[in-house]
C-alpha positions as CSV (number, residue, x, y, z in Angstrom):
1,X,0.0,0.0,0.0
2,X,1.1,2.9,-0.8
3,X,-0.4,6.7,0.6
4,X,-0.2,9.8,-1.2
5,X,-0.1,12.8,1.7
6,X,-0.1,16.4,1.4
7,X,2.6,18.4,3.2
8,X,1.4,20.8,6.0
9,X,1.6,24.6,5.7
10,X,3.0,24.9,9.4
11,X,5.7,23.0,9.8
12,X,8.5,22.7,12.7
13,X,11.5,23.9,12.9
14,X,14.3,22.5,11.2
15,X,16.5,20.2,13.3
16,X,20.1,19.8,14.9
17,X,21.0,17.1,12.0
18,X,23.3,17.2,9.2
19,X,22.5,19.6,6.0
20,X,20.3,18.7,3.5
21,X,21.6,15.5,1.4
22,X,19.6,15.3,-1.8
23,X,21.5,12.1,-3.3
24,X,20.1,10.6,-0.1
25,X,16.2,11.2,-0.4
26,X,14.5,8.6,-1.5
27,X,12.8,8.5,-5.2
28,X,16.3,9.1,-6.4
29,X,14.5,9.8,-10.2
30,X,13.8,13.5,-8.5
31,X,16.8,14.4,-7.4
32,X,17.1,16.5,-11.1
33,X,14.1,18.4,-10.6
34,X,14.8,18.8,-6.6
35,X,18.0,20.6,-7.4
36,X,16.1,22.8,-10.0
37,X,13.5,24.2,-7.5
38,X,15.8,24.5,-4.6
39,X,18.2,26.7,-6.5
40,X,15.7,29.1,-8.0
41,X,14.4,29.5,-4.6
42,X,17.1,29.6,-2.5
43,X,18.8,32.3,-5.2
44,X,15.3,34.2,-4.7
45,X,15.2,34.3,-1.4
46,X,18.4,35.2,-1.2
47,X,18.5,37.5,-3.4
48,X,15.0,39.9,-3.0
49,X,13.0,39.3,-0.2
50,X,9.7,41.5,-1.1
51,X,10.1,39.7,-4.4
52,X,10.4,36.5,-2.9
53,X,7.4,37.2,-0.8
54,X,5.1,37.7,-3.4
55,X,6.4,34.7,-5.3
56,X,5.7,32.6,-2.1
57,X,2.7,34.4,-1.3
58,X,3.3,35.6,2.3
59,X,1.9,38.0,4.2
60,X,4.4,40.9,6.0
61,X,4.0,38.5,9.3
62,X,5.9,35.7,7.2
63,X,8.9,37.4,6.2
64,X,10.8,35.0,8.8
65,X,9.8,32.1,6.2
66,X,12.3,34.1,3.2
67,X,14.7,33.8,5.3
68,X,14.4,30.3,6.2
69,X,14.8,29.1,2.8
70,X,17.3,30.7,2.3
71,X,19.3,28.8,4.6
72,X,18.1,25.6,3.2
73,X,21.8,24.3,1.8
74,X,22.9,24.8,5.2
75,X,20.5,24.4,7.7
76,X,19.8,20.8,10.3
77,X,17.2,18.4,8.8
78,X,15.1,16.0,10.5
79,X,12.9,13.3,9.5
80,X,9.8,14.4,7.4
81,X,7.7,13.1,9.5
82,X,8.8,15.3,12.0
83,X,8.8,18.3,9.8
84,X,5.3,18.5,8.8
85,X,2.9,19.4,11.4
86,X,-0.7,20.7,11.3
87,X,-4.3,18.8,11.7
88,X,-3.3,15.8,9.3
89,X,-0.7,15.1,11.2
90,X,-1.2,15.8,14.5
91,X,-4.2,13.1,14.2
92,X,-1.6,10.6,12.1
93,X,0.7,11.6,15.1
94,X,3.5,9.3,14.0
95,X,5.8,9.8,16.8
96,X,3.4,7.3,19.2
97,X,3.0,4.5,16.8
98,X,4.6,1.5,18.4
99,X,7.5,0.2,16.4
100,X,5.6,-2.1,13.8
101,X,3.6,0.5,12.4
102,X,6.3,3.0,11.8
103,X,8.2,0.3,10.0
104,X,4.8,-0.4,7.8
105,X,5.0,3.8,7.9
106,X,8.7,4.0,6.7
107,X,7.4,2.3,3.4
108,X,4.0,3.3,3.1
109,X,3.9,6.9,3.6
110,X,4.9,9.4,1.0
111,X,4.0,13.2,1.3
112,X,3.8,15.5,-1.4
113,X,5.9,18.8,-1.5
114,X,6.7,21.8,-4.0
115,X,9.9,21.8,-3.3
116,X,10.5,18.1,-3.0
117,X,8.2,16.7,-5.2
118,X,7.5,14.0,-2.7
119,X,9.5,12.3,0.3
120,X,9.1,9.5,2.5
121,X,8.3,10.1,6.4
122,X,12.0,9.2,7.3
123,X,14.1,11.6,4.7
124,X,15.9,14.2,6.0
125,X,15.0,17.6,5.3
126,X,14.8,21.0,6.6
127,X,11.8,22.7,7.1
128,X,11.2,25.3,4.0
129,X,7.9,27.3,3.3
130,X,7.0,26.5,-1.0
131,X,3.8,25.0,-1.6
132,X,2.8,23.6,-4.9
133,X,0.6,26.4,-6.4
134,X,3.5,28.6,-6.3
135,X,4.8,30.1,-9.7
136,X,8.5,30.5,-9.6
137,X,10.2,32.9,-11.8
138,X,12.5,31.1,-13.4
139,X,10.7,27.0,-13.4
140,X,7.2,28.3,-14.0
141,X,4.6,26.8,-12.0
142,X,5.5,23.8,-9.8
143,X,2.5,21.5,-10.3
144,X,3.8,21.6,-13.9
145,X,7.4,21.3,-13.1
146,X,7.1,17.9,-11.1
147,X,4.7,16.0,-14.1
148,X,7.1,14.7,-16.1
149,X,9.6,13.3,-13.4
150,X,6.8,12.3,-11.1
151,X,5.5,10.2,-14.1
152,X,8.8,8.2,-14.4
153,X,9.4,7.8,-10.5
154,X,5.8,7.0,-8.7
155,X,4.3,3.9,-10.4
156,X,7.3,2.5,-9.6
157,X,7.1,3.5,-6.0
158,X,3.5,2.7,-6.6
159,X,4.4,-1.4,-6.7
160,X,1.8,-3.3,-7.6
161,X,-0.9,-3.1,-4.7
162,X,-3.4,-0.1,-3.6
163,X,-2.7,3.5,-3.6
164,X,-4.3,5.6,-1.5
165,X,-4.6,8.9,-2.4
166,X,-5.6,11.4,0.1
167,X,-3.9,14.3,-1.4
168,X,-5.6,18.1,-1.9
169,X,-5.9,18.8,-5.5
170,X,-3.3,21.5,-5.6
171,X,-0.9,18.6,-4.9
172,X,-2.8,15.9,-6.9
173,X,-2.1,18.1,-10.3
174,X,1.8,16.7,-9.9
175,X,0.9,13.5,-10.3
176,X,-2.0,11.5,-11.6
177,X,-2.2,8.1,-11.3
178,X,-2.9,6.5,-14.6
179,X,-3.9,3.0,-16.6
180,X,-3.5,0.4,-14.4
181,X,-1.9,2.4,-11.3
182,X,-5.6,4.1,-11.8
183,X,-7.4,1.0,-11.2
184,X,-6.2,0.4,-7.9
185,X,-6.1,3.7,-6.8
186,X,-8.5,5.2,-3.9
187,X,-9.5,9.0,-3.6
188,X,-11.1,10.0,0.0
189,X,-13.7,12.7,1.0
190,X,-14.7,12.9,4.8
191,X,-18.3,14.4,4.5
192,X,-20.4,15.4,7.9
193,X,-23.1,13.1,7.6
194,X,-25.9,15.2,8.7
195,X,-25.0,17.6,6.1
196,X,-22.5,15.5,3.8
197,X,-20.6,19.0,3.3
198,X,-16.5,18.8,3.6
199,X,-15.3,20.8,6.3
200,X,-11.6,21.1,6.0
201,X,-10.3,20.9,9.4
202,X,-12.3,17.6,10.5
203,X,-11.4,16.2,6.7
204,X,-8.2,16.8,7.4
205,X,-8.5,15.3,11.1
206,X,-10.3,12.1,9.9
207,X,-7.7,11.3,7.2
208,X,-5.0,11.4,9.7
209,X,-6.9,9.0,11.9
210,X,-7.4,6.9,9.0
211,X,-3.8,6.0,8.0
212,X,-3.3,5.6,11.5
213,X,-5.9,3.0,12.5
214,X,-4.3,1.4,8.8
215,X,-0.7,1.5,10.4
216,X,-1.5,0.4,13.7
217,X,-4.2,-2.6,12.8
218,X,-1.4,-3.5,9.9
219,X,-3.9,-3.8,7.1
220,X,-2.7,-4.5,3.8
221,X,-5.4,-3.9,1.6
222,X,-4.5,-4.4,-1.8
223,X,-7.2,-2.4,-3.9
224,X,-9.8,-0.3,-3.6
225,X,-12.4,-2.8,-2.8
226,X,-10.4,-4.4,0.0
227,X,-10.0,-1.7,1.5
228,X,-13.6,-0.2,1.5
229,X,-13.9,-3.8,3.8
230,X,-10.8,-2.7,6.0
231,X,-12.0,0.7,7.0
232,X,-15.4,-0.4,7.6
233,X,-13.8,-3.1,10.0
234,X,-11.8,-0.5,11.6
235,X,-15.2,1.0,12.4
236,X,-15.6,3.6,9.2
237,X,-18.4,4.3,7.4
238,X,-17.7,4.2,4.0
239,X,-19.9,4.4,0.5
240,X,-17.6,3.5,-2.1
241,X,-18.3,4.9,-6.1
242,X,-16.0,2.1,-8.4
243,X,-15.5,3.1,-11.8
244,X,-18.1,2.5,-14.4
245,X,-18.0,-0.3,-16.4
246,X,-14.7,-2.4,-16.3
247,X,-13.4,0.3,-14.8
248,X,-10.3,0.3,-16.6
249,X,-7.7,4.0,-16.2
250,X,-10.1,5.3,-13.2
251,X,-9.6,5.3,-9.8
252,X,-12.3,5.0,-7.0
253,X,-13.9,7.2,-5.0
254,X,-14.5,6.8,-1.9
255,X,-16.9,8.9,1.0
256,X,-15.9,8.4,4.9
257,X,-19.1,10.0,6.9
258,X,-18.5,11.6,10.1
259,X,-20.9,12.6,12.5
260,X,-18.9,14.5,15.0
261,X,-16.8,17.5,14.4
262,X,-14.1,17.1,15.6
């Protein structure tokens, strides 16, 4: 199984570690574009920090975040996992699985990023403020930018069972699964039942507790339709849409209904 994450906006600071590494991330196929993005945007921040502002779109309260990535050749890293913060993951909340689950974690796990393009839980980074809809000067816009290396590098990180793709579209537009990958990928919406409306903080919430309860049972569902069964034994409620007809390119959609806001 493998899921597709977003990054967080908030994210912690960067760590004591070692600098930044990039023949050491994995999805080694990246490494090309990786370099790319993090000179234009270190040699932007660097260079013009109103500029770099407005290219990052950040208020005047977030000029602290300009000068962050500029550091980024040089600053600690830490595990990714530890880097990203915010609702998803404070519900995922990684740092209490026991030791099985953040094993299945380790190779399950795989969050999406502007300037990264996407890194595993346990890479090294430092923490950086890009996000994907971001249009850089030089690259264009980022979504764009990671297409054509994500399309050589993640159906083979995909293997051959389920992906899981709870992503926001902004970070789905860098990569989208196709052909057979398709088939035996899952999208998720977490609608308040009473309304079936998203609300993006309990969405967000519920997704994190979903790949948890995943990592700590240690399901292995390997499509769509298995694991419509596993979440609904972990104590989901789930309607599940499969592709019409065979099916064949399309991935499935599933609805997790919440009562509770929370």
């Amino acid at each position: 199984m493998l899921v597709l994450l977003p990054p967080s906006e908030g994210k912690a600071s960067s760590g004591r570690g070692a600098p930044l590494k990039l023949e050491s991330l994995s999805l080694p196929g990246l490494t090309e574009a990786r370099e790319a993005v993090l000179d234009e945007l270190v040699d932007l921040c660097v260079g013009d920090e109103d500029k770099a502002r407005e290219v990052l779109g950040l208020s005047e309260g977030l000029r602290g975040e300009v000068a962050k990535n500029a550091e980024l050749r040089t600053a600690g890293t830490r595990p990714a996992g530890e880097i990203y913060t915010g609702v998803l993951y404070d519900a995922l909340d990684l740092a209490s699985l026991d030791a099985a689950a953040k094993r299945r974690a380790s190779r399950s796990l795989l969050v999406f990023s502007g300037l990264w393009g996407a890194v595993r839980v346990t890479d090294r980074i430092p923490s950086y403020r890009c996000s994907m809809g971001v249009r850089l000067p030089g690259l264009g816009a980022l979504g764009a930018h990671w297409r054509t290396p994500m399309a050589a590098a993640l159906p083979e990180a995909a293997g051959g069972g389920l992906v899981l793709d709870l992503r926001s579209s902004a970070y789905a537009a860098a990569w989208k699964p196709k052909g057979e990958v398709a088939g035996r990928t899952a999208t998720v919406r977490v609608l308040h039942a009473p309304t079936r409306k998203v609300v993006s903080h309990f969405n967000k919430a519920t997704k994190g507790r979903i790949v948890r309860s995943l990592l700590s049972a240690g399901t292995a569902p390997q499509g769509p339709a298995e694991l419509v069964e596993a979440l609904r034994d972990l104590g989901y409620v789930v309607e599940a849409e499969a592709p019409a007809g065979a099916g064949a390119g399309k991935a499935w959609a599933l609805d997790v209904l919440v009562t509770e806001v929370h």
